[in-house]
N, CA, C and O atoms as a DFTB+ gen file, in Angstrom:
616 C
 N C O
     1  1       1.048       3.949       6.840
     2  2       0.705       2.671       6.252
     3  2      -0.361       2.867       5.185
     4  3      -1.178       3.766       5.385
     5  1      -0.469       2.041       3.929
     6  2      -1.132       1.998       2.905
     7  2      -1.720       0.770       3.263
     8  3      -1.263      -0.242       3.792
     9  1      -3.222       1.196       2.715
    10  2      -4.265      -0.322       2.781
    11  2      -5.118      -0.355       1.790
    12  3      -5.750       0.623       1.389
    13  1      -5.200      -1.863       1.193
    14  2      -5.613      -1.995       0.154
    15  2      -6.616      -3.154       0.001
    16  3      -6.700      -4.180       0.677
    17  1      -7.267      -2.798      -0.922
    18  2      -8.922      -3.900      -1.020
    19  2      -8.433      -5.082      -1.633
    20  3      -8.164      -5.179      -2.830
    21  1      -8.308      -6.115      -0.651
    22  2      -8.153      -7.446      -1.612
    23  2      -9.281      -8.017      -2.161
    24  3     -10.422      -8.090      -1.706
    25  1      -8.573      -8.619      -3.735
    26  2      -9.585      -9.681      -4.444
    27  2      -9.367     -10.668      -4.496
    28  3      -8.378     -11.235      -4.034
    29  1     -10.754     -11.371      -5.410
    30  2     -10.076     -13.334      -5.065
    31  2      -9.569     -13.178      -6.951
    32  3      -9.551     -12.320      -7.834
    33  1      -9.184     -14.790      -6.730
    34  2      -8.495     -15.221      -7.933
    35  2      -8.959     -14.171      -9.462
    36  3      -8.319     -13.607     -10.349
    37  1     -10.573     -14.353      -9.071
    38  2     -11.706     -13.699     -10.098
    39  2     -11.498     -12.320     -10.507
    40  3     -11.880     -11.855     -11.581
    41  1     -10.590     -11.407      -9.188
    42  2     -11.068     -10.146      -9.612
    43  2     -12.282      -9.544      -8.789
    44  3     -12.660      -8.375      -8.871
    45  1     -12.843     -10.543      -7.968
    46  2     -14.236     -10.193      -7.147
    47  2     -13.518      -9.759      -5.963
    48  3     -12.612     -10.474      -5.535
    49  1     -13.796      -8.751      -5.429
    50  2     -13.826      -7.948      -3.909
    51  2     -14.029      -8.873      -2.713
    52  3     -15.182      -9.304      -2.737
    53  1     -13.515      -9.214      -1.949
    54  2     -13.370     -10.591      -0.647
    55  2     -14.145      -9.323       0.379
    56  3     -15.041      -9.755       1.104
    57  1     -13.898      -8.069       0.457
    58  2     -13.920      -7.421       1.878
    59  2     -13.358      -7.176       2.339
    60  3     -13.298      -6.022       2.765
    61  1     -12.422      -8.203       2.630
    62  2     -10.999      -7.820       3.072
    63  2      -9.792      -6.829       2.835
    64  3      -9.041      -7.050       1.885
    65  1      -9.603      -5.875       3.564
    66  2      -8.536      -4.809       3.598
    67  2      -7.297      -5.293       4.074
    68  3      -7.311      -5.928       5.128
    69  1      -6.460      -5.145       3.613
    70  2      -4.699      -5.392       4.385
    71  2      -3.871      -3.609       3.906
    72  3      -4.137      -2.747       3.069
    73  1      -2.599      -3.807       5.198
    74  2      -1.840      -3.397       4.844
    75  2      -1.011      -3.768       3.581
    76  3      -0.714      -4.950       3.408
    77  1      -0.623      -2.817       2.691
    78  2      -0.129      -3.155       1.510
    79  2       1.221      -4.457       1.692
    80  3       1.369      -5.619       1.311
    81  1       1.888      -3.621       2.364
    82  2       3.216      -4.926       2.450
    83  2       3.015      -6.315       3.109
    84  3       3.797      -7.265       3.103
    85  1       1.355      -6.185       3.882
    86  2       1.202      -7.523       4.350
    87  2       0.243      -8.651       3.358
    88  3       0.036      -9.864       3.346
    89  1      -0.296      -7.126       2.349
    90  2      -0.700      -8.601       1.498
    91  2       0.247      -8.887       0.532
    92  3       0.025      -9.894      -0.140
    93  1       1.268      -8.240       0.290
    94  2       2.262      -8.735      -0.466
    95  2       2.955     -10.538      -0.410
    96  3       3.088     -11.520      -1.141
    97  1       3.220     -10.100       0.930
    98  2       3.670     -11.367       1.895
    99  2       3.019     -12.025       1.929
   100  3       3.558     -13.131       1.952
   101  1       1.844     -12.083       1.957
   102  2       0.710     -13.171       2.096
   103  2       0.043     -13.159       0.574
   104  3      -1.163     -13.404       0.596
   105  1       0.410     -13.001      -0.288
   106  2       0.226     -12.913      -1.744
   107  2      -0.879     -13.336      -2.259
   108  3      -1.121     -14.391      -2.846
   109  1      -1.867     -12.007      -1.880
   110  2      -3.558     -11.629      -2.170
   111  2      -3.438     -11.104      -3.136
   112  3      -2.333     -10.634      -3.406
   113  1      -4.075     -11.027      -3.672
   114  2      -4.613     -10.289      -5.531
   115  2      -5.334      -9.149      -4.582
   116  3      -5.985      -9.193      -3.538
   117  1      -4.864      -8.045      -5.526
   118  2      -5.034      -6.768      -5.113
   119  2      -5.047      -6.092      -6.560
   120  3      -4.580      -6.612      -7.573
   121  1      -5.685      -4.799      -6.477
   122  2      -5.868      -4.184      -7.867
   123  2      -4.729      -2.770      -7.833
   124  3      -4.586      -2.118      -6.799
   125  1      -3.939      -2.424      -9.185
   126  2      -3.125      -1.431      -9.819
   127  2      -3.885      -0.907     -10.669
   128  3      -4.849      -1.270     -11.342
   129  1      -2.964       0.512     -10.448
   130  2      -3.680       0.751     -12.228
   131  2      -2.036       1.791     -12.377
   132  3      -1.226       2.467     -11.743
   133  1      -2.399       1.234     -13.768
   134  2      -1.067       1.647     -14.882
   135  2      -1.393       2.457     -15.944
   136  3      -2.365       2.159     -16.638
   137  1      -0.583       3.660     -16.237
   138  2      -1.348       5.128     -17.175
   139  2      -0.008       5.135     -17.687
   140  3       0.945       5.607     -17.067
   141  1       0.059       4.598     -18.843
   142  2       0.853       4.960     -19.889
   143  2       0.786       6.722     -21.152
   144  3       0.071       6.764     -22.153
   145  1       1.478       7.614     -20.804
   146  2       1.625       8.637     -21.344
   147  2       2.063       8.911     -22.731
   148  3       3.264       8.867     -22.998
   149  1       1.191       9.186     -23.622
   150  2       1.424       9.588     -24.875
   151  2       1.378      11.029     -25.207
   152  3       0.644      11.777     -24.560
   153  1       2.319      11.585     -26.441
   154  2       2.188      12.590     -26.909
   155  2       1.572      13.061     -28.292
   156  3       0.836      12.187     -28.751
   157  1       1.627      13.777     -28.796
   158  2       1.282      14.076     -29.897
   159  2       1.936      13.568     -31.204
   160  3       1.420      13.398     -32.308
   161  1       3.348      13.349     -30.744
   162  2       4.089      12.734     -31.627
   163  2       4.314      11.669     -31.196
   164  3       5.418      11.205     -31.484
   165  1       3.433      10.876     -30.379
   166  2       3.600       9.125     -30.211
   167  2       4.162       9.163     -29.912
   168  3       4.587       8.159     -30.485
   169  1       5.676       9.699     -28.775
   170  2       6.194       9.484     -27.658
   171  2       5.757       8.947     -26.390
   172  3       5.112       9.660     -25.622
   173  1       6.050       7.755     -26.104
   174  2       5.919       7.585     -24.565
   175  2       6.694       8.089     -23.704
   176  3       7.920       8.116     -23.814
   177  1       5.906       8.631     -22.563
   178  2       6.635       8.878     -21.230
   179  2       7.129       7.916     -20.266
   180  3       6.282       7.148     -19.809
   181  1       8.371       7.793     -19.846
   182  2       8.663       7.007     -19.135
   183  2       9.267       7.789     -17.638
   184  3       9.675       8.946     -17.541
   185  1       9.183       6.891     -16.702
   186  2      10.014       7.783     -15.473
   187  2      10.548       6.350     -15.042
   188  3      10.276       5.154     -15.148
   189  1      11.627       7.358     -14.401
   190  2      13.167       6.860     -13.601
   191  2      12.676       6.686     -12.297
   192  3      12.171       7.719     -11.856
   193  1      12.643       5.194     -11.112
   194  2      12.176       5.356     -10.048
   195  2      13.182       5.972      -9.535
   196  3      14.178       5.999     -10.258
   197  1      13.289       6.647      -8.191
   198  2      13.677       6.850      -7.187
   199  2      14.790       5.928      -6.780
   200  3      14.787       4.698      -6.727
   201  1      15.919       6.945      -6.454
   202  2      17.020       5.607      -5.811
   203  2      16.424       4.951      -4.815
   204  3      16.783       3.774      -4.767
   205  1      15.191       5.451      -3.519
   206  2      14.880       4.947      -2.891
   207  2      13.869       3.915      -2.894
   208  3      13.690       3.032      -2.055
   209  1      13.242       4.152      -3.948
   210  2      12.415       2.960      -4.224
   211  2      13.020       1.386      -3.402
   212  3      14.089       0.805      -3.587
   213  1      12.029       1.076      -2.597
   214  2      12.256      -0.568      -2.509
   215  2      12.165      -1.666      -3.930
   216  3      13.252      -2.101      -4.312
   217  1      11.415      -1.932      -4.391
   218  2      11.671      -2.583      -5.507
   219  2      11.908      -1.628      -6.672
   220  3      11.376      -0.525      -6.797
   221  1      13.030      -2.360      -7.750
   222  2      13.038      -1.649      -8.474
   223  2      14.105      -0.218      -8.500
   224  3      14.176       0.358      -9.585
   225  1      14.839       0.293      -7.447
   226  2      15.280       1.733      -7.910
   227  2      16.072       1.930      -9.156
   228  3      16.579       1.072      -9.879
   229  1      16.077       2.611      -9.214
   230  2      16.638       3.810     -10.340
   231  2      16.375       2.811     -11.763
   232  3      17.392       2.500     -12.383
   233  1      15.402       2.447     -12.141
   234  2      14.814       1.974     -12.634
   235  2      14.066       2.683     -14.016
   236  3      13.813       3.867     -13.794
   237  1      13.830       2.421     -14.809
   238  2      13.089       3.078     -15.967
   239  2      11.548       2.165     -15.650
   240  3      11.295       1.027     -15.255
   241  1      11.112       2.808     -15.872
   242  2       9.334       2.177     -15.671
   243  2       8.229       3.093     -16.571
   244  3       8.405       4.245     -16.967
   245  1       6.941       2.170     -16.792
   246  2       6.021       3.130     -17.059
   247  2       5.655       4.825     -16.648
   248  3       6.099       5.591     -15.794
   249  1       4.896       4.914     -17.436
   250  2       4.428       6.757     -16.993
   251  2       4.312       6.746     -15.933
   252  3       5.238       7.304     -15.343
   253  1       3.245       6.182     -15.084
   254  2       2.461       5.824     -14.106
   255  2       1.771       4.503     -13.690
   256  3       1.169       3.736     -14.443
   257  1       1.939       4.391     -12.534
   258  2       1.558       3.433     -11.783
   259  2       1.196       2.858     -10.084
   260  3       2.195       2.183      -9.834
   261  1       0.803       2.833      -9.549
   262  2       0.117       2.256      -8.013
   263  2      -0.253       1.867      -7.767
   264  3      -0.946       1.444      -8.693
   265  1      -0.642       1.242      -6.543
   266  2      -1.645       0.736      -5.851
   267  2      -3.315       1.200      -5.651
   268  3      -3.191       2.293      -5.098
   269  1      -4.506       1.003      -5.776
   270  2      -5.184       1.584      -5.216
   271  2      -6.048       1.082      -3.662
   272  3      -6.320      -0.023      -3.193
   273  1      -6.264       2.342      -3.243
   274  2      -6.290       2.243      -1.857
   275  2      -7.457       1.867      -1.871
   276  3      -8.358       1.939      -2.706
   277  1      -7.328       1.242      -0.354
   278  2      -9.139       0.462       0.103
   279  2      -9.958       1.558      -0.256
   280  3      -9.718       2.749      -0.454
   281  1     -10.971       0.879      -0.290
   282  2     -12.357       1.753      -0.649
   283  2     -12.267       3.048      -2.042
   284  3     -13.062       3.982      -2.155
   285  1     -11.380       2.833      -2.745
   286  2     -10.866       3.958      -3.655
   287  2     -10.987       3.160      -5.202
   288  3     -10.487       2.069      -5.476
   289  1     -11.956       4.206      -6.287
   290  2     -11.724       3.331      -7.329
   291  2     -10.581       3.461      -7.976
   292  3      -9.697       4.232      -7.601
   293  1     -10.497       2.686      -9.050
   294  2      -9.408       2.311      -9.910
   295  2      -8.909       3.344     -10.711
   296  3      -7.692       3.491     -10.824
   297  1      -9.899       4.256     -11.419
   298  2      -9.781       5.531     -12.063
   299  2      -9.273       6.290     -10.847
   300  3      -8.098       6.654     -10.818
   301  1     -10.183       6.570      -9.748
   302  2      -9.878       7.580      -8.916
   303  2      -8.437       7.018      -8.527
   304  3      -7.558       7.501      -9.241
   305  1      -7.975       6.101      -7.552
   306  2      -6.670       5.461      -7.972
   307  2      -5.420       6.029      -9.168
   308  3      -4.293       6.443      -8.897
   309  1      -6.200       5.852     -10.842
   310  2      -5.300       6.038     -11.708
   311  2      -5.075       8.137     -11.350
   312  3      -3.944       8.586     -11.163
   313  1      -5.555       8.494     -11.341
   314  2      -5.613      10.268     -11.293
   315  2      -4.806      10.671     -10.186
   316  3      -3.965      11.560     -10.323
   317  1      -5.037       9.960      -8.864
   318  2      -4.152       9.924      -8.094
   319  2      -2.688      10.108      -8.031
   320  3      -2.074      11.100      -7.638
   321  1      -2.032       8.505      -8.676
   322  2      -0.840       8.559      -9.036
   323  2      -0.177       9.568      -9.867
   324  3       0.831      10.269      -9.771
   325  1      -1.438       9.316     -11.011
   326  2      -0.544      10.956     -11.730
   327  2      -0.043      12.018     -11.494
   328  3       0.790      12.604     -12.185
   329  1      -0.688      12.485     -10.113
   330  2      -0.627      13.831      -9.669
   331  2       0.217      13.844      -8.576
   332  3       0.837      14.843      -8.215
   333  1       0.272      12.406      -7.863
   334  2       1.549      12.464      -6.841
   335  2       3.116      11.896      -7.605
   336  3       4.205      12.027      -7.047
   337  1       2.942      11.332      -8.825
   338  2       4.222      10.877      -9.068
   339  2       4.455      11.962     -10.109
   340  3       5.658      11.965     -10.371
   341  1       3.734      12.981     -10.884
   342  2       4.162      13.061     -11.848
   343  2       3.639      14.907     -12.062
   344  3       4.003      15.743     -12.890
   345  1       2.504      15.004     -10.724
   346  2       2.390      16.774     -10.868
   347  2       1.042      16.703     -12.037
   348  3       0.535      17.817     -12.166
   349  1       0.488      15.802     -12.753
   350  2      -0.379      15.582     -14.081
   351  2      -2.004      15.511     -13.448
   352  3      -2.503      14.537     -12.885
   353  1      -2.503      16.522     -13.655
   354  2      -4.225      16.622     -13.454
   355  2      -4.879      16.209     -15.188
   356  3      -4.682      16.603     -16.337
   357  1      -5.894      15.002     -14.356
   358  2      -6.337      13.945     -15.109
   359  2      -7.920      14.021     -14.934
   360  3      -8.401      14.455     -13.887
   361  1      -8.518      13.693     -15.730
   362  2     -10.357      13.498     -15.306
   363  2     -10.004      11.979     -15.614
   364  3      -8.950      11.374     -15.811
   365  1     -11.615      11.559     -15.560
   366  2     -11.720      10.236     -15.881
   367  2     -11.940      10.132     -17.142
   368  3     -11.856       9.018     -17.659
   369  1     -12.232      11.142     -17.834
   370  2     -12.887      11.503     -19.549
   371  2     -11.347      11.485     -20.006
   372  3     -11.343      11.137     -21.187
   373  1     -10.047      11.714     -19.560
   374  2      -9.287      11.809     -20.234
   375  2      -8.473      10.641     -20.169
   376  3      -7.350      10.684     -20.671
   377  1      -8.836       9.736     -19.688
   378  2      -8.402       8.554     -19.453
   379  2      -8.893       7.348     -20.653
   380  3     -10.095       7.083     -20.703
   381  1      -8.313       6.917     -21.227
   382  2      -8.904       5.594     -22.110
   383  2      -8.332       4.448     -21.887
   384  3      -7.178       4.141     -22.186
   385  1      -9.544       3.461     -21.084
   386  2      -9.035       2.442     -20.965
   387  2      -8.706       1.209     -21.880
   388  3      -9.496       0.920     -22.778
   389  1      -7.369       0.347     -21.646
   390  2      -6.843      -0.362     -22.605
   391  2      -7.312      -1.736     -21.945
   392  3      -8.172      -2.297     -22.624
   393  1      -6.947      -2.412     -20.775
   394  2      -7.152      -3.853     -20.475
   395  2      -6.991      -3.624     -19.104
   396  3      -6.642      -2.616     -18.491
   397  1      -7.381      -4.996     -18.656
   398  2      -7.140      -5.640     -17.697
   399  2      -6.133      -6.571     -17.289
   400  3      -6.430      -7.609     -17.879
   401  1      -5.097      -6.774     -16.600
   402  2      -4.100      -7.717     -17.100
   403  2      -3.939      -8.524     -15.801
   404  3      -3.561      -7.945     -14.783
   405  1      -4.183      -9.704     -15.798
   406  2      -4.076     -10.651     -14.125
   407  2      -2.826     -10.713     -14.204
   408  3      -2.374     -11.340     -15.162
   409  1      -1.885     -10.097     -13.246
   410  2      -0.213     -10.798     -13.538
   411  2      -0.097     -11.695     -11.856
   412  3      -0.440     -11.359     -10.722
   413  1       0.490     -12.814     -12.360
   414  2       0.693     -13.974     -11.369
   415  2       2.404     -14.020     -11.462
   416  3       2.956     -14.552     -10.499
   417  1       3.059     -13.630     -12.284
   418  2       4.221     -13.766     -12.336
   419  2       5.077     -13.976     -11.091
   420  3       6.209     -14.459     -11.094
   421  1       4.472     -13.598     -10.144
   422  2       5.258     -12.953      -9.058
   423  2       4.323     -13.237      -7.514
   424  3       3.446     -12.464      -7.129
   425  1       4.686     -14.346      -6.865
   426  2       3.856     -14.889      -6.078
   427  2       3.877     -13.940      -4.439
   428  3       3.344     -14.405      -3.431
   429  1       4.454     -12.841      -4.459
   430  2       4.783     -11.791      -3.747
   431  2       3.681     -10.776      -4.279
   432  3       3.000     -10.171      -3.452
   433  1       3.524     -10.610      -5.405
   434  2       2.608      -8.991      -5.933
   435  2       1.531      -9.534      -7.082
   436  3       1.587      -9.169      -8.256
   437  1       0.507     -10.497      -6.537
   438  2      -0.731     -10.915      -7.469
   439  2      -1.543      -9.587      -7.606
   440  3      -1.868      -8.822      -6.698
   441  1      -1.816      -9.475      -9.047
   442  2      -2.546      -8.013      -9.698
   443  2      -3.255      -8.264     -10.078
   444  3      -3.302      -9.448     -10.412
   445  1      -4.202      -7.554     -10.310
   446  2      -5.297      -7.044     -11.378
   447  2      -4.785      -5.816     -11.850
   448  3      -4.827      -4.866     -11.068
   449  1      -4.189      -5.606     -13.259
   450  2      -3.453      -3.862     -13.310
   451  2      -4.171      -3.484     -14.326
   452  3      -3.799      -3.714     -15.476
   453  1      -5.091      -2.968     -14.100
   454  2      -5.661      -1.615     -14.710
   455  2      -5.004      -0.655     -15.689
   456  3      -4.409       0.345     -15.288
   457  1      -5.114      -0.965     -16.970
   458  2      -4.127      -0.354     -18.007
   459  2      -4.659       1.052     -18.824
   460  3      -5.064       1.077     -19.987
   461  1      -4.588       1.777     -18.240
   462  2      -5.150       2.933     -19.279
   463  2      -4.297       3.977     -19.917
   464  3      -3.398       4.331     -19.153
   465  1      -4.289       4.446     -20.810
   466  2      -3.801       5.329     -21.713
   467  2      -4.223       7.098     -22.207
   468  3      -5.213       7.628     -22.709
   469  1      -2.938       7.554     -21.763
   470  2      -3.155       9.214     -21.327
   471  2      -2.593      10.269     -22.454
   472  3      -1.412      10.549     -22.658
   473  1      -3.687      10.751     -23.093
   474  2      -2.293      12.013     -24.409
   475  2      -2.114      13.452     -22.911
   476  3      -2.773      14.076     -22.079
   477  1      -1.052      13.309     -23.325
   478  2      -0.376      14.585     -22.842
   479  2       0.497      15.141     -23.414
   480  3       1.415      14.382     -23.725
   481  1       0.644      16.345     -23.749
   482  2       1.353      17.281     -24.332
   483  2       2.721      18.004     -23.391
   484  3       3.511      18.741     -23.980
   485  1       2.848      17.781     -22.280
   486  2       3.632      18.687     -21.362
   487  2       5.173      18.544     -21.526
   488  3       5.397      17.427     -21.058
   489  1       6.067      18.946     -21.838
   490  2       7.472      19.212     -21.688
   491  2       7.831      18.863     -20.639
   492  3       7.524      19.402     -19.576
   493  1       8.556      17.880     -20.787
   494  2       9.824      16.974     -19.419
   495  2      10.005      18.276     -18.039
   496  3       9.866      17.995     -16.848
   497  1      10.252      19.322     -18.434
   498  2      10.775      20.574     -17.701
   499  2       9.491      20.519     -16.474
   500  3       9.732      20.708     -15.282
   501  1       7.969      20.197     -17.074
   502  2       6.745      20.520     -16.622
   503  2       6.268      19.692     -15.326
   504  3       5.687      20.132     -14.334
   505  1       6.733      18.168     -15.646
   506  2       6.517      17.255     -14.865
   507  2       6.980      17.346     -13.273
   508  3       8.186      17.310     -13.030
   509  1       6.267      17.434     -12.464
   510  2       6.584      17.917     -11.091
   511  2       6.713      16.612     -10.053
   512  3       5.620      16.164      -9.706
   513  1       7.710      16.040      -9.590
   514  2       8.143      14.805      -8.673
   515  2       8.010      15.552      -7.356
   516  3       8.929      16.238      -6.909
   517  1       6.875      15.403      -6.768
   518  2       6.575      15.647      -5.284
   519  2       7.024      14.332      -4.204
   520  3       7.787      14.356      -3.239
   521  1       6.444      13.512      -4.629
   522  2       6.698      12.204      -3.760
   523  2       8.271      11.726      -3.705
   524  3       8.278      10.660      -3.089
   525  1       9.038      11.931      -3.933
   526  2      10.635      11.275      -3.817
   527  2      10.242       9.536      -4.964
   528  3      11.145       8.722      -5.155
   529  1       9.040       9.360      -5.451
   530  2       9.110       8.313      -6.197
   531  2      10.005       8.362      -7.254
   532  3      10.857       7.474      -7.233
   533  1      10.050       9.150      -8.171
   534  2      10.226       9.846      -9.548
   535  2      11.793      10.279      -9.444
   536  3      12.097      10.329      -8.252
   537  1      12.506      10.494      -9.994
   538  2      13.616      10.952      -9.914
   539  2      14.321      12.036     -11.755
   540  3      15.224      12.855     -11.924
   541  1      13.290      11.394     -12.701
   542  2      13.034      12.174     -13.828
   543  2      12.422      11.330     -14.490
   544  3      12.141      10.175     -14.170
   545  1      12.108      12.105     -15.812
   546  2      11.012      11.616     -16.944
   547  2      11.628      12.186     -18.143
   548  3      12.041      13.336     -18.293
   549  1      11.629      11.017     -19.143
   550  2      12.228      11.389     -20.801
   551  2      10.816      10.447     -21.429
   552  3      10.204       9.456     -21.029
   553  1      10.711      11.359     -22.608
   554  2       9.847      10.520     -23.891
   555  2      10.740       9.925     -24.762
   556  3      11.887      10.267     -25.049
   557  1       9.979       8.855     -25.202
   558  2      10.964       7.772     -26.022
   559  2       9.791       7.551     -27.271
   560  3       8.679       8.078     -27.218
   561  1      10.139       6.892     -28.117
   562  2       9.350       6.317     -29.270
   563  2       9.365       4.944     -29.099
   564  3      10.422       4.371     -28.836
   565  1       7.972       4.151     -29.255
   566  2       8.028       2.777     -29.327
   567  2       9.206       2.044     -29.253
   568  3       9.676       1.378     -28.331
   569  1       9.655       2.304     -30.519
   570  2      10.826       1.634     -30.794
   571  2      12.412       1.281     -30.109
   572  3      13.259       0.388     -30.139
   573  1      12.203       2.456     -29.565
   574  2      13.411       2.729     -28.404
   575  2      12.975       1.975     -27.217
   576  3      13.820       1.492     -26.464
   577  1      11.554       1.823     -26.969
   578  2      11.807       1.051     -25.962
   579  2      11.628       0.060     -25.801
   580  3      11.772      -0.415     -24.675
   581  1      11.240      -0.680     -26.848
   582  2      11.626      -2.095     -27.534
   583  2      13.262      -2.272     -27.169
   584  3      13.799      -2.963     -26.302
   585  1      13.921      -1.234     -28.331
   586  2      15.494      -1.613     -27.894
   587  2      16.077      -1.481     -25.992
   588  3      17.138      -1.886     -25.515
   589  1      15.229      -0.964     -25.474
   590  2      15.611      -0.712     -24.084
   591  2      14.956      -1.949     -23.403
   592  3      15.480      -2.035     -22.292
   593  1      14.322      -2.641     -23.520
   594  2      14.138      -3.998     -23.105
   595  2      14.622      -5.221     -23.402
   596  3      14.467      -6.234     -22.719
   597  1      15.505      -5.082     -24.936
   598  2      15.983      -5.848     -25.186
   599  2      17.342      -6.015     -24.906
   600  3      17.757      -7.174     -24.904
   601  1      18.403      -4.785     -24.585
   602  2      18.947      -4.512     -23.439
   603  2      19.473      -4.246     -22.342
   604  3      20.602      -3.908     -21.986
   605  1      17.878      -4.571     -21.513
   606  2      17.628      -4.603     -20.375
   607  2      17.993      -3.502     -19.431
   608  3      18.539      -3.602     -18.332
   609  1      17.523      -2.257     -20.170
   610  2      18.412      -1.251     -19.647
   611  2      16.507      -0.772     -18.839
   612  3      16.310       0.337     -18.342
   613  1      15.615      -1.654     -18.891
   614  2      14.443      -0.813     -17.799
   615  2      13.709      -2.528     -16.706
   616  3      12.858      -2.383     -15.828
């Protein structure tokens, strides 16, 4: 089981810890963080979830992304994911953060997602899927994935 620090509406810390899927259900604001992968040639990285993924499989999605765990910061959180979804050792110096984004969209998964932005240089071949999350990773250019949302192919 995964447990995670709930917040209130604000973004402020309540104290309160839940199991992840129970604050889902009970739809607490909880904090993500999201690491979008760049290259040298302005490629983004994207990865393919997992057929097994519960929400979402086989899915095209950001570089990176998770939950962070109770008592765990948001950076420490973002470095995390990298390295279990994606094999990618990260500092916090190499991290630049972009925003904060409240998403309510979804009265099941209230966020605070933590948006930061990663250059990496590594070849698709490099990227190491330990967790069964990942299933592969291609770089795309902006633009392509504009056209891949429009459609609806992520």
């Amino acid at each position: 089981m995964e447990y995670i620090d709930i917040v209130d509406e604000n973004n402020n810390p309540t104290g309160k810890v839940k199991e992840k899927q129970q604050a889902h259900e009970d739809g607490n604001f909880h904090r993500t963080a999201h690491v979008w992968i760049i290259n040298d040639k302005n490629e983004l990285l994207l990865q393919k979830r997992s057929a097994s993924k519960k929400t979402h499989p086989n899915c095209w999605d950001i570089s990176g992304a998770g939950h962070i765990k109770a008592g765990e910061s948001v950076v420490d959180g973002a470095i995390r994911e990298l390295k279990e979804e994606l094999g990618v050792e990260a500092e916090e110096k190499d991290l630049q953060y972009i925003a904060t984004i409240k998403s309510t969209k979804n009265p099941k998964n209230m966020e605070f997602q933590y948006v930061y932005l990663l250059n990496c240089n590594k070849e698709i071949e490099e990227y190491i899927f330990e967790d069964n999350e990942v299933s592969e990773v291609k770089y795309i250019f902006y633009k392509d994935l504009e056209k891949m949302v429009e459609e609806k192919e992520v």
